[in-house]
C-alpha positions, 0 to 999 in steps of 0.5 A: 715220493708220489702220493696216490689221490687218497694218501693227498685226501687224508693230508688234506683232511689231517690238516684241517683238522689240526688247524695248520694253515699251509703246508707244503712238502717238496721231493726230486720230482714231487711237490704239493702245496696245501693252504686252507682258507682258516686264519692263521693260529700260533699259541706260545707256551712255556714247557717245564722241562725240555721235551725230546721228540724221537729221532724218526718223526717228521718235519713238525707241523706249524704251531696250532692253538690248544683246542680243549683239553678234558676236563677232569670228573675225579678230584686231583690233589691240587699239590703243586708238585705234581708234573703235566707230561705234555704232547710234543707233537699233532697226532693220534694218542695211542696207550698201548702198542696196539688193539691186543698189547698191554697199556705203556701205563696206567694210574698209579704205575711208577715211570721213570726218565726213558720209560715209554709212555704211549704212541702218538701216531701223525701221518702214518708214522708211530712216535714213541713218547718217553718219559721226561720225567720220574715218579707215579701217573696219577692222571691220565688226562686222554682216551685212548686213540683221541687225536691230541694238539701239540703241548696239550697235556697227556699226564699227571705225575707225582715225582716224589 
């Protein structure tokens, strides 16, 4: 695997924007090393149900700080039982499998366990988010094609 000058541009850009530290990728016959100057940031968090990542996804990056998440100009039903789909990785969300397809999902389509419900796409690869959970979007808390930090949330979910 060789990288081409523009390809190690847009993975040090990547980086920086996403407030990882260091990273460092390694092949047969290839190795980069990028290390940014910002203080090193980690964030613990306690997911509610568990979250599984597809199979294709890269190595996932080192855990960042949770920058800002939308705040929300519609009034919510403030019930507890409303479940927050969350991001299990740095990437770009996408709601739709490109520019001329249909959204995965809107507010108020029912999903169920399995279901995909957007693309988060990191460093070239397109990861397929499916639901961990069954029930109604009733939020959808991100634009489309908005870059997303791990564990920021992505929807809100009424199970019943």
């Amino acid at each position: 695997m060789s990288m081409d000058i523009k390809q190690i541009q847009d993975l040090i850009k990547f980086i920086a924007k996403s407030g990882v530290n260091e990273v460092a990728i390694e092949e047969k016959d290839f190795k980069i090393t990028i290390k940014t100057n910002q203080e090193p940031t980690y964030v613990t968090a306690s997911i509610p149900t568990p979250v599984s990542l597809p199979t294709q996804q890269a190595a996932a990056p080192a855990p960042t700080t949770v920058s800002s998440t939308p705040t929300s100009t519609a009034p919510i039903p403030e019930s507890s039982n409303l479940i927050t789909v969350k991001s299990p990785m740095i990437g770009t969300f996408y709601r739709a499998a490109g520019p001329e397809k249909p959204n995965f999902t809107n507010v108020g389509d029912e999903i169920t366990q399995g279901k995909v419900i957007c693309i988060i796409e990191a460093m070239k690869l397109f990861n397929e988010i499916e639901s961990e959970v069954s029930g109604k979007i009733v939020k959808i808390l991100v634009n489309d094609a908005q870059p997303v930090e791990f564990d920021q949330p992505l929807f809100l979910v009424d199970p019943s």
